[in-house]
C-alpha positions, 0 to 999 in steps of 0.5 A, a space after each residue: 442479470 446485468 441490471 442494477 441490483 437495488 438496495 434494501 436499507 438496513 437503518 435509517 428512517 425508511 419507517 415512519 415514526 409516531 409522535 411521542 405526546 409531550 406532558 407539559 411542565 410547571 415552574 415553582 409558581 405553578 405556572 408554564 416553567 422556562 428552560 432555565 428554571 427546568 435545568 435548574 430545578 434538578 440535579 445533573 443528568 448522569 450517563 447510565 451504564 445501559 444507555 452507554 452499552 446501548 450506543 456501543 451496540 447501536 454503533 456496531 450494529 451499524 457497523 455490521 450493516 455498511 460492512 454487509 451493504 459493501 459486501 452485497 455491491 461488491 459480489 453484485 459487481 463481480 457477478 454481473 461484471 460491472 468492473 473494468 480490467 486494463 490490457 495489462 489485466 489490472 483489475 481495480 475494483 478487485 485491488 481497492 476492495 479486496 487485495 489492498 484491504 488485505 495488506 492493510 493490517 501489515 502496513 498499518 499495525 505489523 510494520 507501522 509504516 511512516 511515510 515521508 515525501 508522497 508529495 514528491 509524485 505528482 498528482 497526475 501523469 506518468 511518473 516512474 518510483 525507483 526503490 531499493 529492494 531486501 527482504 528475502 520475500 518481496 513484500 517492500 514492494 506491497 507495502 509500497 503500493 499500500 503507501 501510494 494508494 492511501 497516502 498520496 492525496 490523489 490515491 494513485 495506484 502504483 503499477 509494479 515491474 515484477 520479474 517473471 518469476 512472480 507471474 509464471 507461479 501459481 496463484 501469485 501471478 493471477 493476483 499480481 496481475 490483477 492487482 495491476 503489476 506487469 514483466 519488468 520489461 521497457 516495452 510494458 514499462 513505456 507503454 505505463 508511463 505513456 498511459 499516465 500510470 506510476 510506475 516503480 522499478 526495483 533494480 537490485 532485483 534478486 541480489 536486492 531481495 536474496 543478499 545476506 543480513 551482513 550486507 544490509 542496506 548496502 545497495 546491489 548494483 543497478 543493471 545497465 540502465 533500463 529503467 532510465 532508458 525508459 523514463 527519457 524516452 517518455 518524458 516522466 519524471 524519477 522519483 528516488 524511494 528508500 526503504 528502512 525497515 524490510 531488510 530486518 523482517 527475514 534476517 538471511 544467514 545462510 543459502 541452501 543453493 542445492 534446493 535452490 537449483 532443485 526448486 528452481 529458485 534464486 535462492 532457498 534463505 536460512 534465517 533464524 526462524 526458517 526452516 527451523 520453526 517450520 510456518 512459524 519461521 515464515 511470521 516476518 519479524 515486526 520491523 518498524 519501516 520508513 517509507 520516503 520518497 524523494 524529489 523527483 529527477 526530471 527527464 524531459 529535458 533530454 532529446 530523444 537521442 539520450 535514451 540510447 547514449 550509454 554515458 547518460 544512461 550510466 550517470 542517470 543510473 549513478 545519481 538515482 543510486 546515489 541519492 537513495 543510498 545517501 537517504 537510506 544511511 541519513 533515515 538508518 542514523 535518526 533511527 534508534 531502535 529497530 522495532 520501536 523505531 
């Protein structure tokens, strides 16, 4: 069971082929004819109907092929355990081959996310992505990852600080672990950015993602500070990311606190669509986002004392907030329209 399963070849030239005999060609003198007396002597080859229909399904003939060859490894490597899972329970080859490939279509299609200043987190190293959050459901956060992962040249995994609502659901936590995210805690958050990982914090937290579409992209407040607290006691870098676009997808009008309380839930969101529409009512509105990361904020020139001075850690919290405020008001100006962007 634990042996390297072979691969059968589906195409390809695993079959030898027998030589086609060529029939020789003569020339108007009746003699062996030169290649340009050959292209000469007739008319222009035109492309038939079929011959093109042929290639299509030859090309999606292959298509289905490398689609069944990646299926095959991917169930050979689930079933024999040939994958790797961290301590904090972050499976890979499950988030690149399975979770990722599901968000895709809404990173790509739905959202059409442009993203801006991936460059700004490093390539290497621990470093700490600092965001705004809105949206009713959290999905910002996914498609923050999606932009790490196939956007940054070395497609670095972005190991989320989620609050412990998420992994104390159902289902939901399984794969939010699994997909690499963890408590939004200092303790988890260290040991990420002592082991090289990126790591992104959204410190609106619920009042971020809950607030009413009349106060959009207006930023809650910060907390006190933990997530600086963090980065100056291992040394990486903050990197400031705003995010257009997610406060339009679930336009909040109203809160039924009630059934909030009764469901154990921070808030229970009226939109236009929900729970008017029922299921329907839960499509997110196709917004077009941005997606930019800002110059990073260096911390290691701090000493070890800064982490517990409250006066760096309030003007640290300041400046972050600030800078993306300011790139959330400068990306809401250039923007002309909200779906077409």
């Amino acid at each position: 069971m634990n042996e390297v399963a072979k691969v059968i070849p589906l195409h390809g030239d695993s079959v030898p082929r027998r030589p086609r005999a060529r029939t020789p060609r003569t020339g108007p003198d009746g003699g062996s004819a030169s290649p340009t007396q050959l292209f000469a002597s007739r008319p222009e080859a035109a492309a038939s109907p079929s011959s093109l229909t042929d290639s299509v399904l030859e090309s999606a003939r292959g298509l289905v092929a490398d689609q069944v060859v990646a299926t095959a490894e991917f169930i050979r490597r689930r079933l024999t355990g040939d994958y790797q899972v961290d301590e904090f329970g972050f499976d890979p080859h499950f988030a690149e081959n399975v979770w990722l490939p599901l968000l895709r279509p809404l990173f790509d299609s739905w959202f059409r996310v442009e993203v801006r200043g991936i460059e700004n987190v490093p390539a290497e190293g621990g470093a700490l992505v600092v965001a705004n959050h809105a949206g009713v459901v959290p999905i910002d956060g996914l498609m923050t990852s999606v932009a790490m992962f196939d956007k940054h040249p070395a497609h670095r995994p972005l190991r989320m600080l989620a609050a412990d609502l998420a992994f104390e659901m159902p289902v939901v936590g399984n794969i939010a672990r699994k997909a690499g995210h963890t408590l939004a805690c200092n303790p988890d958050a260290e040991r990420l950015l002592r082991g090289g990982e990126v790591a992104a914090v959204f410190p609106e937290g619920f009042k971020g993602i809950g607030k009413p579409f009349g106060e959009r992209y207006k930023l809650q407040r910060f907390g006190r500070g933990g997530f600086v607290s963090a980065a100056l006691r291992t040394g990486v870098p903050i990197v400031p990311c705003s995010i257009v676009g997610s406060e339009e997808i679930y336009p909040k009008i109203g809160d039924l606190k009630s059934l909030a309380r009764l469901l154990g839930m921070p808030y229970f969101p009226v939109t236009p669509l929900f729970p008017h529409f029922g299921p329907l009512g839960l499509i997110p509105l196709p917004s077009k986002w941005y997606i930019e990361f800002g110059e990073p904020i260096v911390t290691d020139s701090y000493d070890a004392a800064s982490a517990e001075d409250p006066m760096v850690l309030f003007e640290l919290t300041d400046h972050v907030r600030e800078t993306i405020q300011q790139t959330l008001y400068r990306l809401l100006a250039q923007r002309r329209n909200v779906f077409l962007g």
